[in-house]
C-alpha positions in Angstrom: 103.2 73.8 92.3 104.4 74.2 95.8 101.7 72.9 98.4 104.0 73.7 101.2 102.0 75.7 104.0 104.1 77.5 106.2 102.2 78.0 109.6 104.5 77.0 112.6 103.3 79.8 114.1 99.7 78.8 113.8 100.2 76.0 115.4 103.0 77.0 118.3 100.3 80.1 118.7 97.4 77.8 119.0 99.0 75.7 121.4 100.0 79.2 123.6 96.7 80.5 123.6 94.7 77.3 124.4 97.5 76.7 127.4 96.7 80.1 128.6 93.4 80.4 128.0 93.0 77.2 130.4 93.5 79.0 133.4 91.0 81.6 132.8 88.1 79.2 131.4 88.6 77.3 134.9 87.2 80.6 136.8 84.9 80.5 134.5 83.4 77.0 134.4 85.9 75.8 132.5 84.3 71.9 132.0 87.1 69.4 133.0 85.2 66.8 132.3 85.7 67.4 128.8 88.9 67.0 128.7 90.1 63.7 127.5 93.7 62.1 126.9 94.6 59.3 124.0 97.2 56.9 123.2 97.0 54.3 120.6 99.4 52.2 117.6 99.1 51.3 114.3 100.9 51.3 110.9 102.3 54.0 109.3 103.4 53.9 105.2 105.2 56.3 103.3 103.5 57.2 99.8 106.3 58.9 98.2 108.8 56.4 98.6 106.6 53.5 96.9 107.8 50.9 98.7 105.5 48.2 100.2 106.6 48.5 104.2 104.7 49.5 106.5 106.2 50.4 109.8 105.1 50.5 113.4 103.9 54.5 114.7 102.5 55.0 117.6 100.5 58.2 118.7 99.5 60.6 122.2 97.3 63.2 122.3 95.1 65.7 124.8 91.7 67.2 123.7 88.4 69.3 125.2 85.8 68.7 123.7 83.4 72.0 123.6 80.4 69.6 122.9 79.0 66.6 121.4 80.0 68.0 117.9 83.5 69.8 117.6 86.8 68.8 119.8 89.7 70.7 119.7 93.2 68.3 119.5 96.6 68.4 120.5 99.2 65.6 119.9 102.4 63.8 119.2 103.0 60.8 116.1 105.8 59.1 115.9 105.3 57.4 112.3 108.2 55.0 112.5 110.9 54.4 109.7 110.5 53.1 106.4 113.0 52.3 103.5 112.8 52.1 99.4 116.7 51.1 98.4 119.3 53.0 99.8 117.1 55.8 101.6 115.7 55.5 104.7 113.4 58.3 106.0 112.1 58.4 109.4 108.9 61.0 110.5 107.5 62.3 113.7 106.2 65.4 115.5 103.5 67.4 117.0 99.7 67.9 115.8 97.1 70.3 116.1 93.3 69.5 114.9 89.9 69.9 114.7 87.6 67.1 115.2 84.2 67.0 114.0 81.8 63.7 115.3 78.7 62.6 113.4 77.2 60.6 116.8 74.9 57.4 115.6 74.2 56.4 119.0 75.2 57.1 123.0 78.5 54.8 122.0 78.9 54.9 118.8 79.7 57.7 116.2 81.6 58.7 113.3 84.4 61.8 113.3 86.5 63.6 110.2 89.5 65.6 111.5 91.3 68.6 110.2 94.4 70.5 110.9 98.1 71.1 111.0 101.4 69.3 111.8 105.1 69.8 112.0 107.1 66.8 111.5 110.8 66.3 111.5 112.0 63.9 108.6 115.6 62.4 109.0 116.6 61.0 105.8 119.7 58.5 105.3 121.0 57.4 102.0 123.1 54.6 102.0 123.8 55.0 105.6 126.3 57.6 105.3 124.9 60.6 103.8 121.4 62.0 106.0 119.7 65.5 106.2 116.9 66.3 108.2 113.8 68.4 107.2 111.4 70.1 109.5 108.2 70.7 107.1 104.5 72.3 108.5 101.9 71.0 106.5 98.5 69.6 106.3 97.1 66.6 108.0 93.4 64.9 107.8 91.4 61.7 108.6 88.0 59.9 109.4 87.6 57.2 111.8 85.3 55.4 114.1 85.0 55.9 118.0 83.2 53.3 120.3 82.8 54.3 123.8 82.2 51.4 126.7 81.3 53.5 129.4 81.5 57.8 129.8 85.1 57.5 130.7 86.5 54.8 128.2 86.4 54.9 124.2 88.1 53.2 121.7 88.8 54.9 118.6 90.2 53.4 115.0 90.8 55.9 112.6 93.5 56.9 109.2 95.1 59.8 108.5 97.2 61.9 106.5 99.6 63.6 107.0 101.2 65.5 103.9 105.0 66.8 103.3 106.6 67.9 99.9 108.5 64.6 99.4 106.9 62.4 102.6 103.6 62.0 102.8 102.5 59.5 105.0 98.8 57.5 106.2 98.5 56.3 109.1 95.9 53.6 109.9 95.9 53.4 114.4 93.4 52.3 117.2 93.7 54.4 120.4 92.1 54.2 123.7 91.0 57.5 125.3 90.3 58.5 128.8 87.5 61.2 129.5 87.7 63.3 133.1 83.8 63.0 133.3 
């Protein structure tokens, strides 16, 4: 069966009308204090090639957040290189996601995400022969967030992020700036 969804235009759309939409929601109260960026590391390992590895991948990403409840996420991951034998394979790309938090308290809550990415794999096999792939496809996680103040939060979360012969988790902390 071929889980392969094709939607690169989902997400460059997305991305276009969110960026122009931006302009239009700030002459009409367009919050800006709900706009938030993030950067964080962590470790990245590749479940197709079953190797034990796990690499360094580090992550930045911009959000709004249209309430306490649903944020709306655009990023970057770099998920590192890995190798099994001869292949090498490394992974990165943009991001597009829903987030939706379960708050427990003020500075603490719970959040599942959803959404799509588009991630360029370059192969190498035996460090002469190498292909590269560029696959849209699904990605999802859970993770915990911890805010210190209104402007500061840490976040620790995994994530998936699936490909026909790559998927990869990723297991990262991130710190994340608010514009409240």
């Amino acid at each position: 069966m071929n889980r392969k969804i094709r939607l690169p235009g989902i997400i460059w759309g997305t991305a276009l009308i969110f960026m122009s939409a931006t302009p239009a929601m700030a002459m009409d109260g367009f919050d800006t204090g709900s706009v938030y960026v993030g950067a964080g590391g962590g470790r990245a390992e590749n479940k197709d090639l079953n190797n034990d590895k796990d690499n360094g991948a580090w992550k930045a990403f911009v959000g709004y957040d249209f309430n306490k409840v649903f944020a709306l996420e655009a990023g970057y991951v770099d998920l590192g290189e890995t190798s099994a034998g001869p292949i090498r394979a490394e992974s990165k790309g943009p991001e597009i996601v829903g987030i939706v938090s379960f708050p427990l308290t003020d500075n603490f809550g719970l959040f599942a995400k959803g959404g799509v990415h588009r991630l360029e794999v370059k192969r190498t096999t035996l460090g002469v022969f190498s292909s590269t792939d560029r696959e849209t496809d699904a990605t999802y996680g859970a993770g915990l967030k911890f805010g210190f103040n209104k402007n500061v939060s840490l976040r620790g979360e995994w994530e998936r992020f699936e490909m026909d012969n790559n998927d990869n988790d990723l297991i990262s902390a991130s710190l994340v700036f608010n514009f409240k």
